[in-house]
N, C-alpha and C positions, 0 to 999 in steps of 0.2 A: 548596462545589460540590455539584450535586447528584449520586447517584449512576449512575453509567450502567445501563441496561434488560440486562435478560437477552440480547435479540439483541444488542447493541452488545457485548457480553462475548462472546456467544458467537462474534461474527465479527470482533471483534481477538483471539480467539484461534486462529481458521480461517487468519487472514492472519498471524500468526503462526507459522503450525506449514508454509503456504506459505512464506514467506521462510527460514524455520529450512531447508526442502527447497534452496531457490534458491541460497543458502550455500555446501550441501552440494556441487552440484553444480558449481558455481564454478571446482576447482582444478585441474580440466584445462583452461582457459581461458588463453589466453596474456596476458590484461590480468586476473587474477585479483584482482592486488593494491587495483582497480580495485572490485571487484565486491564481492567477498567483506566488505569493513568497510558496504559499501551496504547488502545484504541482513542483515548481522547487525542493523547497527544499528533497522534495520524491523522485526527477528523480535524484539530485544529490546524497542523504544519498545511493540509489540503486546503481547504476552504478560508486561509487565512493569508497564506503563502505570498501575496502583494499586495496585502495592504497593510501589513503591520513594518516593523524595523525588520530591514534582511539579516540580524546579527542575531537578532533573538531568535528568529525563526530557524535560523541555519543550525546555533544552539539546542533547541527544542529537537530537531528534525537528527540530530546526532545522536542523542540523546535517547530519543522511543529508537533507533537505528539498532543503538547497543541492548535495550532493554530487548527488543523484538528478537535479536540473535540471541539472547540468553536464556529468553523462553522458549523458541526454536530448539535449541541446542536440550533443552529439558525435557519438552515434550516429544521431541527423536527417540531419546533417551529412554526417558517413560514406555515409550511404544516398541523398543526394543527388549527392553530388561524384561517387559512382561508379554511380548509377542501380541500385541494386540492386532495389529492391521497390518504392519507392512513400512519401510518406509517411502515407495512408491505410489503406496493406496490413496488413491481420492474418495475413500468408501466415506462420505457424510455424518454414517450413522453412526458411527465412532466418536468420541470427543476427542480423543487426541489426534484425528485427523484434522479436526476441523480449527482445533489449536493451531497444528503444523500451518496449516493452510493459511489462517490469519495473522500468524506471529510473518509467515511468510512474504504476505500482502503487503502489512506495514514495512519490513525490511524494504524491499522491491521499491515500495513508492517513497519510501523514504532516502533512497539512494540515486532514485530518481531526479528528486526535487534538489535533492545538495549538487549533484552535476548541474543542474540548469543552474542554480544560485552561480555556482563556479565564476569568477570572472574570466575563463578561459572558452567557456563553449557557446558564448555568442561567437560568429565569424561574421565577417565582411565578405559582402555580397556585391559586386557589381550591379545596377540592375540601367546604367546606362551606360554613354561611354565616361561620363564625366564625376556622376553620382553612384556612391556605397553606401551600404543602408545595412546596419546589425541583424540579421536572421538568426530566429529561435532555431536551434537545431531541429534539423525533422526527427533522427533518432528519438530524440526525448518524447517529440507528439504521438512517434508512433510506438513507441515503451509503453507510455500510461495508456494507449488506446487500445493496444492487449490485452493490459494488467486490467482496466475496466473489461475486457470482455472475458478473459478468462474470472474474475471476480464476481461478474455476475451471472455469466454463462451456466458455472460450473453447478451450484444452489438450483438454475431450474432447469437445467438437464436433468440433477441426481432427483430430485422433489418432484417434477412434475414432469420426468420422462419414464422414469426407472420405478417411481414413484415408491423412495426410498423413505424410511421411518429412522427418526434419532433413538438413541440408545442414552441414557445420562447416568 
């Protein structure tokens, strides 16, 4: 496998140190029980992702993949049976937006992270005439490079542009 770019490191550890916060926040949540293995297991698959076994991790990273669609798929659900936001709203001040938005987060970076594990999406890169050398896909650097700016864009856009108040 080849190894990943300095960005792609530096923003699974941004997403990372996001989900480590998301966690944290989690236990005044009356469905905590819910959340809180969500978010860990995203802060762990980021910020762990090469340096533990690629099998446990790919595991893990499947694993919060399916839980994050499940609660996605609820919190849709929720927001629709009882018309709260929308399901295109980035309104903050909603909780089931902000569910949507991070059950969404872990899906994305977790689907992320299982493609680059891939054994398929390192390729061979000429880079003389004689020597090939494994290149991390750019795709992937510039996936999580969104997924960090839209994840952390969107909090101080809504908070300290709009300067939008939560609702619980």
């Amino acid at each position: 496998m080849a190894t990943p770019s300095k960005l792609y490191s530096s923003c699974s550890v941004l997403m990372g140190f996001l989900f480590a916060y998301s966690t944290a926040v989690q236990f005044n949540d009356p469905d905590w029980y819910l959340w809180v293995p969500l978010y860990g297991c995203a802060c762990a698959v980021n910020l762990l992702k090469w340096n533990v076994s690629l099998e446990a991790m790919n595991n893990v990273a499947k694993a919060a993949m399916g839980v994050g669609i499940c609660l996605w798929v609820k919190v849709v659900a929720e927001d629709y049976m009882n018309g709260i936001a929308g399901f295109l709203s980035l309104d903050l001040s909603e909780r089931v937006v902000r569910e949507k938005t991070g059950s969404g987060l872990v899906v994305c970076s977790m689907i992320l992270h299982l493609i680059a594990a891939s054994s398929s999406s390192p390729k061979l890169r000429r880079t003389s005439k004689s020597k090939s050398k494994r290149v991390f896909p750019r795709h992937l650097t510039y996936g999580i490079a969104c997924l960090v700016a839209f994840s952390y864009g969107l909090p101080i856009f809504f908070f300290l542009v709009k300067k939008g108040k939560m609702k619980f």
